[in-house]
Structure formats: structure tokens, C-alpha cells
N, C-alpha and C positions, 0 to 999 in steps of 0.2 A: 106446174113444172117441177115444183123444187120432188112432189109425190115420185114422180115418173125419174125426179136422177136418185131421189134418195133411194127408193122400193126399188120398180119396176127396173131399172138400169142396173143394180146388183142382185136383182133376185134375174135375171137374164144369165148376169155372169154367171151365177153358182149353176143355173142349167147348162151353161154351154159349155160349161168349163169339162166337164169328164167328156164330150166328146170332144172338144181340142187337145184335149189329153193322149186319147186317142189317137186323132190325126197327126197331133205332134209330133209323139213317140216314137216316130216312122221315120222322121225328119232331120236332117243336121240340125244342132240344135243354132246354128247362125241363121240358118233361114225361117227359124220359127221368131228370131229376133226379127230378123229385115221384114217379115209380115207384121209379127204380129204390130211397129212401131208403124211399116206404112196403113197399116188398118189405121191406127191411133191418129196419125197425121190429117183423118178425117173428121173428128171429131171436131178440134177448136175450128177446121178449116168451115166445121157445118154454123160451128155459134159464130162465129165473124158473118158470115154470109147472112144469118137469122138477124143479126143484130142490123147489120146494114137495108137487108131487103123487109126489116120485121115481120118475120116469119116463125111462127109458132111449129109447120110440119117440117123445118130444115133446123130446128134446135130438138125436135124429137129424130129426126137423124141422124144428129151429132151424135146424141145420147144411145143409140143402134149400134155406130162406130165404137161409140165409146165401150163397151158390153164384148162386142168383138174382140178388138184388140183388146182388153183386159183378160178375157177369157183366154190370149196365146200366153199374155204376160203372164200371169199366173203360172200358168206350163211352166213357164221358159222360168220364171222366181227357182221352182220346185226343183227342175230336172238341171239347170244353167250351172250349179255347182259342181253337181256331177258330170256334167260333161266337160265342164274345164280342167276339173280335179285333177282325171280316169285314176291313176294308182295311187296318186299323191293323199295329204289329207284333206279331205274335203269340210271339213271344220274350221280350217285356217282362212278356206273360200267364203263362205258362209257367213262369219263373222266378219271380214274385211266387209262384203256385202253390203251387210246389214248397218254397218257403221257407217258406210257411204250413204245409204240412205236415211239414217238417220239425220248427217249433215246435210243433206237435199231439202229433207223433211223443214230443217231449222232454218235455213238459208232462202228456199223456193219462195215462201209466204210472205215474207221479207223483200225479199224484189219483187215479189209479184204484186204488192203492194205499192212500192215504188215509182214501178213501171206504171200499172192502176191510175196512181192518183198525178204523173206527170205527161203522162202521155197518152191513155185511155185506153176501154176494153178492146176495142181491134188492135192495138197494138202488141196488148198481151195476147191476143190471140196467133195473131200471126209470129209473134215470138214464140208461141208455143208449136205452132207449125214448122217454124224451122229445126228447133228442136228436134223434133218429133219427124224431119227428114234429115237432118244430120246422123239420129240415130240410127234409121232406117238402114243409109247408106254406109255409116259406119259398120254395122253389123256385115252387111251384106259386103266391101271389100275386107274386112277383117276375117271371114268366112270363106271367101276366096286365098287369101293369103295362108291361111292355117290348114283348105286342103293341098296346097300345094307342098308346104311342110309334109305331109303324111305320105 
């Protein structure tokens, strides 16, 4: 398992990623959020279900979803600057960015730890799915709001 998330689940992404790239590029960039996070939103939804029904083919699942939605993320990392920037600096985007997640980064492991050790792995899981639908739908009326702005 750990082969297939460490390898195989990012040697996926680095392949799909230039054709999400692709179908991206075509895209609002809110709707390549609202995919690619409800893609995401299957991943933990797959390792909750593995762990519950112990299932070895619905945590290599997870990790399918996982590669997906990584591979919009990615896109949407790259391009997400530039389309919030358009004339503005987009260096000022980018760093703001990168600093949030940096505090994500330092924060996340920390609770997720927390959470871990007082509550259990479905619990972080399904925390992670709301998450991971909060963002979805975040993106997706934020995306509505902004073309209505235009």
C-alpha cells in the first residue's frame, strides 16, 4: 500500500497532469476548483469505507481519486494566480498563497494528529471529506458570484 500511494499515486499525477492541463485551460478557473476538490472529496470518502469494510480495492480507489484530483490541483496551484491576479501583481497572489499554505502545512498535522489520537481514523476521515465538500462548494458559489460580477 504505502508502494502504490508513495510511487504509483504520484507517478499517475505527473501523467495526468499535462492532460488536465489541457482540459483545464479551457475552463473557469472556479470550476477546475469545484472538480477538481469534489474529485478529492473521494479519496478519504474511499479510505473511511476501506477501513470500515477492510478493503484493500476501495483504498486503492481512494488513491485513483486521489491522482485525479491532484492532478486538477496542480492546474488550478499554477494557473489560480493568474486568473485571480488578471492585470494586477500576481506575485503578491502567489506569495499570500504559498504562506497559507505553508500555515496549513504547520497546523494540518497538528490536528490531524489530535483529532487521530482522540477520536480515530474515520473520524479524520470524514473531517477530511467535509473539508474537501466545503471546498468544493465553496469554490463553486464563489464562481458563480464572480461571473455575475463580470
Amino acid at each position: 500500500m504505502g508502494q502504490a500511494q508513495g510511487i504509483y499515486a504520484q507517478l499517475f499525477v505527473m501523467l495526468v497532469s499535462p492532460f488536465a492541463g489541457v482540459i483545464f485551460d479551457r475552463i473557469n478557473i472556479w470550476k477546475v476548483g469545484t472538480m477538481s476538490f469534489g474529485v478529492l472529496l473521494f479519496y478519504p470518502l474511499m479510505f473511511s469505507l476501506s477501513a470500515v469494510f477492510l478493503s484493500k480495492p476501495l483504498a486503492y480507489a481512494g488513491l485513483l481519486f486521489f491522482s485525479l484530483g491532484m492532478s486538477g490541483a496542480n492546474v488550478l496551484w499554477n494557473l489560480g494566480t493568474i486568473g485571480l491576479s488578471k492585470d494586477r501583481d500576481s506575485f503578491f497572489y502567489q506569495g499570500f498563497h504559498v504562506s497559507l499554505a505553508g500555515l496549513r502545512g504547520f497546523i494540518g498535522p497538528l490536528l490531524g494528529y489530535f483529532i487521530l489520537s482522540r477520536f480515530g481514523v474515520i473520524t479524520v476521515f470524514n473531517i477530511a471529506i467535509m473539508l474537501f465538500a466545503a471546498a468544493s462548494i465553496g469554490s463553486l458559489i464563489y464562481g458563480f458570484m464572480r461571473n455575475r460580477e463580470l
